[in-house]
C-alpha positions as CSV (number, residue, x, y, z in Angstrom):
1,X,-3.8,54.3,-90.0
2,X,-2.1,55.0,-93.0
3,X,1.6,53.9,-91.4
4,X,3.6,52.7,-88.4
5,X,4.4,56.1,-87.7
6,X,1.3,57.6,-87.4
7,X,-0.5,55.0,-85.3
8,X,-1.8,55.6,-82.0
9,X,-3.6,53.4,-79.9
10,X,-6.9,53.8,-78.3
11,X,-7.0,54.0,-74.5
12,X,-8.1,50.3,-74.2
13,X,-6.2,49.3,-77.2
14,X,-2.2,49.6,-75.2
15,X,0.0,47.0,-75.6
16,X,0.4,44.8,-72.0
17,X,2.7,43.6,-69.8
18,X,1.1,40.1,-69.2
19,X,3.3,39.7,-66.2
20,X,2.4,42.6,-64.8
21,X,-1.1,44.3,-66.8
22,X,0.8,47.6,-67.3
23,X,1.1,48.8,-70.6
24,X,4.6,47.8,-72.2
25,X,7.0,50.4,-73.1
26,X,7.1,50.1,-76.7
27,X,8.8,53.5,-77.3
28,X,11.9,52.3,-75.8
29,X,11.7,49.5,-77.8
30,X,11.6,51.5,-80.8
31,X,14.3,53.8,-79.5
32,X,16.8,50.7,-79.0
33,X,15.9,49.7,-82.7
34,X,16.7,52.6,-84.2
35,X,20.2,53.0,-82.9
36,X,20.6,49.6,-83.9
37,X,19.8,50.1,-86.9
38,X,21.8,53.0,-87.5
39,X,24.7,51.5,-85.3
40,X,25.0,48.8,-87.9
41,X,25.1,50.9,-91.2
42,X,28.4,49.6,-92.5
43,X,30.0,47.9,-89.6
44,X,31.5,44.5,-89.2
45,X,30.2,42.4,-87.1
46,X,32.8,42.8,-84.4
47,X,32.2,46.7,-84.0
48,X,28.6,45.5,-83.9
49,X,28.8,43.5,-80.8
50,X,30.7,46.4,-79.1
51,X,27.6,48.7,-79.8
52,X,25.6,47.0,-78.6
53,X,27.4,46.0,-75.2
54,X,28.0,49.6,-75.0
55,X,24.3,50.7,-75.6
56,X,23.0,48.1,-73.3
57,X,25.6,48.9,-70.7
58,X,24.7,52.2,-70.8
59,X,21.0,51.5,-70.5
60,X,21.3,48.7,-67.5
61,X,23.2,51.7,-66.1
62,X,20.7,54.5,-66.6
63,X,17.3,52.3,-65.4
64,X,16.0,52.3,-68.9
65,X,16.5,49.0,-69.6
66,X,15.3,45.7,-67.8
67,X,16.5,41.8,-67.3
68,X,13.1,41.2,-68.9
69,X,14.4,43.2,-71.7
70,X,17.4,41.5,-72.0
71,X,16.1,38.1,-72.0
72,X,13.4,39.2,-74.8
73,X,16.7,40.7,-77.1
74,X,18.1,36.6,-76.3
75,X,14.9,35.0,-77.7
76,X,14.5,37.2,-80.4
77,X,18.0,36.5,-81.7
78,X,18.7,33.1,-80.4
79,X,16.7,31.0,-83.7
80,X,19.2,33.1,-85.9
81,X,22.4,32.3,-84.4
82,X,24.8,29.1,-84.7
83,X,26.0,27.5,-81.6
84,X,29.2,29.9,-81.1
85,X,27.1,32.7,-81.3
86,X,24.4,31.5,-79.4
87,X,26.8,30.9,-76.6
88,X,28.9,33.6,-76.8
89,X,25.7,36.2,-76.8
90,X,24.6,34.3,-73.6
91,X,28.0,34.9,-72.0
92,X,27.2,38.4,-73.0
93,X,23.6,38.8,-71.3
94,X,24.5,37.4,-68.2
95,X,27.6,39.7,-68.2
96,X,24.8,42.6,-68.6
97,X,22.4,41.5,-66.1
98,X,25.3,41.5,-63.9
99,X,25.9,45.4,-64.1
């Protein structure tokens, strides 16, 4: 593997669900990040929240993305907020599950 990019994994070498023992779906993931990423090129932090209400709106909406998801975006973000942000981006994942 000479990068990220170009690795693929072996049949028994998948990523799992533990809850479930299906293979996680990483590419969605990766999709999310990516227009994150470019969703945040030069915005303030305002606009940013809006994104990415609006892409996980649209995604709750569509099937493509999960309460397990959601929960997973709160943990991973959660250490790195103060308590105004914490509790405000809480306010905003229920809100989401709710759709």
């Amino acid at each position: 593997m000479k990068d990220f990019k170009s690795y693929t994994p072996e049949p028994d070498d998948k990523p799992q669900n533990t809850a479930s023992g299906k293979p996680a779906d990483v590419n969605s993931t990766v999709e999310l990040a990516k227009v994150l990423s470019r969703a945040m090129n030069g915005k303030s932090e305002g606009q940013l929240l809006h994104t990415i209400i609006a892409e996980a709106e649209r995604g709750k909406r569509e099937g493509t993305l999960s309460n397990a998801d959601l929960d997973n975006f709160y943990n991973a973000l959660y250490p790195l907020l103060d308590g105004f942000k914490r509790k405000k981006l809480k306010e905003v994942i229920i809100k989401l599950k709710n759709i």
